[in-house]
N, C-alpha and C positions, 0 to 999 in steps of 0.2 A: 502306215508307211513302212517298207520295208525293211530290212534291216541289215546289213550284206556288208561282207569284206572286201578289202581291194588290196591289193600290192601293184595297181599299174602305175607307175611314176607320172608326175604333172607335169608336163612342157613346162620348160625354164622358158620368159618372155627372153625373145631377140634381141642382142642390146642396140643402142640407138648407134647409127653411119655416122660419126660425128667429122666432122675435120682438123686437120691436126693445127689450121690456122684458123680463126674468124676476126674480121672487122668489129671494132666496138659500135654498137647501138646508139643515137642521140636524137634527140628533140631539137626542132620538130620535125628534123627527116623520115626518122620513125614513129612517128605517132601512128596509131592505127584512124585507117577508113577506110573504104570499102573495093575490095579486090586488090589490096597491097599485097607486095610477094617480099616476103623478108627471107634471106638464104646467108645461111655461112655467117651470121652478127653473134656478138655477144652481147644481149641485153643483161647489164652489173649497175643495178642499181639506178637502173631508169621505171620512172614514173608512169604505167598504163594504165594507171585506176580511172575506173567511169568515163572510156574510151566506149567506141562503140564501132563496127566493122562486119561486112559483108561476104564472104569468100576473102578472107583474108588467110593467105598461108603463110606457115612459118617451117624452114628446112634447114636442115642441121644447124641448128641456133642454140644457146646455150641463155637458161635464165639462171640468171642470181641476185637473189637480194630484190628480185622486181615483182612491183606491185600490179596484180590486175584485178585487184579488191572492184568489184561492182563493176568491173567490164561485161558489157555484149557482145555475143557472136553470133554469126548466122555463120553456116555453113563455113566455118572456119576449119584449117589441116595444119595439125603439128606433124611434121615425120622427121624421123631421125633428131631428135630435140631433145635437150639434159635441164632440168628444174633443181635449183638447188634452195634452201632458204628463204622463197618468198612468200607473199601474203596475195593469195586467190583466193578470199574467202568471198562467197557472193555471187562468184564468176558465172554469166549466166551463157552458156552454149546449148544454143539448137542446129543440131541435124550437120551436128561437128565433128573431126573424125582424131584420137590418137594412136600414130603408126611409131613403135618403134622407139616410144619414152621413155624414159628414165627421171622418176621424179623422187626426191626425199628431204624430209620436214619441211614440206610446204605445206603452211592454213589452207585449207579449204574447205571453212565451213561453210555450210548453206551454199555451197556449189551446185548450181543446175546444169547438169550434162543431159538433156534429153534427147532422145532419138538419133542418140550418137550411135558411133564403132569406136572400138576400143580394140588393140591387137598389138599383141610385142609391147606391155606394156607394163612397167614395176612400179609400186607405189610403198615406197617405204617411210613410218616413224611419221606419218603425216597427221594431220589432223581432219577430219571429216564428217563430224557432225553433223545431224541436218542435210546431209549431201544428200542429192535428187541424180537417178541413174534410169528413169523413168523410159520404158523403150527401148534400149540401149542395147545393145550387144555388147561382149567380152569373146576374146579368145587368146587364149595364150596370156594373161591378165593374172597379177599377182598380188597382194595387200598382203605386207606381211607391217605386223607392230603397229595396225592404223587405230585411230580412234574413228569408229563408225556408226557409234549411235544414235538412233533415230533416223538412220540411214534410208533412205527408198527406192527398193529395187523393183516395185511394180509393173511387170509385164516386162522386164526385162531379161533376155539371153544370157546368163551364165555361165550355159555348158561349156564356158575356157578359162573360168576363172576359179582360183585360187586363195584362200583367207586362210593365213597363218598369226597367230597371235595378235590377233585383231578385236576388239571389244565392239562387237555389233549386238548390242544391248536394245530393246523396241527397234532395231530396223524392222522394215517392210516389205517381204518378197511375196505380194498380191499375185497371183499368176505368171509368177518367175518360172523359166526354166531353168532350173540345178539339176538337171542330169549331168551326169559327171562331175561338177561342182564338187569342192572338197575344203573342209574345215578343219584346221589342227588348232588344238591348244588357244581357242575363241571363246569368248564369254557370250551365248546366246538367248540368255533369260529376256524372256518378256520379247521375243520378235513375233511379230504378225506373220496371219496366215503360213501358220505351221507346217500346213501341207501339201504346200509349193515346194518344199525340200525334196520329196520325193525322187527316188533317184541318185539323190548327195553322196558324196561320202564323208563320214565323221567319224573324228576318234572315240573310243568310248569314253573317254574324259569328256569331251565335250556332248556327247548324247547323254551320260548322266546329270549334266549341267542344264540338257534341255529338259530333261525328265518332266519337269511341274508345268512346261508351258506345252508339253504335249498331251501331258494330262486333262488338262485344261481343256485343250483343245476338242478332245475326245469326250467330254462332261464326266470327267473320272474326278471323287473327290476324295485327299490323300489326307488322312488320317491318324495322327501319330498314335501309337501302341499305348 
């Protein structure tokens, strides 16, 4: 893998279109089903967990406090949307799209985002464990302060995404593409297929950190004096 400088600066993610008013969110008006258009709500602290929903959109809405622990989606669209405080861990979306997010200390462990888009989107101080990114494109995409361990990016598009002080400790990038991909101040010991980074940019902080699982990779075996 090579090994190369960069000074090009990362596209800061869009922030999200929000509205200067929204309507509060209630059950069972808003419960999710399939093809609901949620726009302009405040969901504070309403109950979405182990919901389930088909092309359901959601447009400049505002989450707080709210749960969509073990929710399904099919082809679901956040755009222009602010996450603050809640518990997504589980949340399972396919073929779903985030435009224009704004999400921090939300759980999301064991989240399945497959075969999504991703774009104009921040994720900060989250939790992400176990998260599934499987397929998925990034662009313009940022994790800064995530816990992302055993994270997996398998065959997933990267080249717009961004990990600042993120702990992607055994994540997974199987046939990722990280070209242009950029990693500051990450803990990356012990991630899968190594050589899917190709192309990345990393601090040397963090490539000395990768040092042993590249070694590894390579059947180099390191030796102390």
């Amino acid at each position: 893998m090579p090994v190369r400088n960069s000074s090009t600066p990362t596209p800061t993610p869009a922030p999200p279109r929000l509205s200067a008013t929204t309507s509060p969110a209630s059950s069972p008006d808003h419960d999710l089903e399939d093809e609901a258009r949620f726009r302009q709500l405040s969901f504070d602290g309403l109950d979405l967990s182990g919901q389930s929903g088909h092309g359901v959109e959601f447009e400049q809405c505002r989450f707080t406090r709210t749960p969509l622990a073990g929710t399904a989606l099919e082809r679901a669209a956040f755009t222009d949307c602010q996450v603050r405080g809640s518990d997504w861990a589980n949340l399972r979306a396919t073929r779903s799209s985030l435009l224009r997010v704004d999400i921090e200390a939300v759980r999301l462990t064991g989240l399945h985002w497959v075969d999504g888009a991703l774009r104009d989107v921040s994720l900060r101080e989250c939790r992400m464990d176990l998260a599934v990114f499987r397929f998925s494109s990034f662009k313009d995409v940022s994790f800064v302060d995530c816990n992302l361990t055993r994270a997996d990016f398998t065959q997933a598009d990267l080249r717009g995404a961004r990990f600042s002080g993120c702990d992607l400790s055994g994540a997974q990038f199987a046939q990722a593409d990280c070209r242009d991909t950029s990693f500051s101040q990450c803990e990356l010991g012990g991630i899968g297929s190594v050589a899917s980074l190709r192309g990345a940019t990393i601090t040397s902080r963090d490539l000395a950190a990768l040092s042993f699982t590249l070694a590894t990779a390579l059947g180099i075996t390191i030796a102390d004096a």
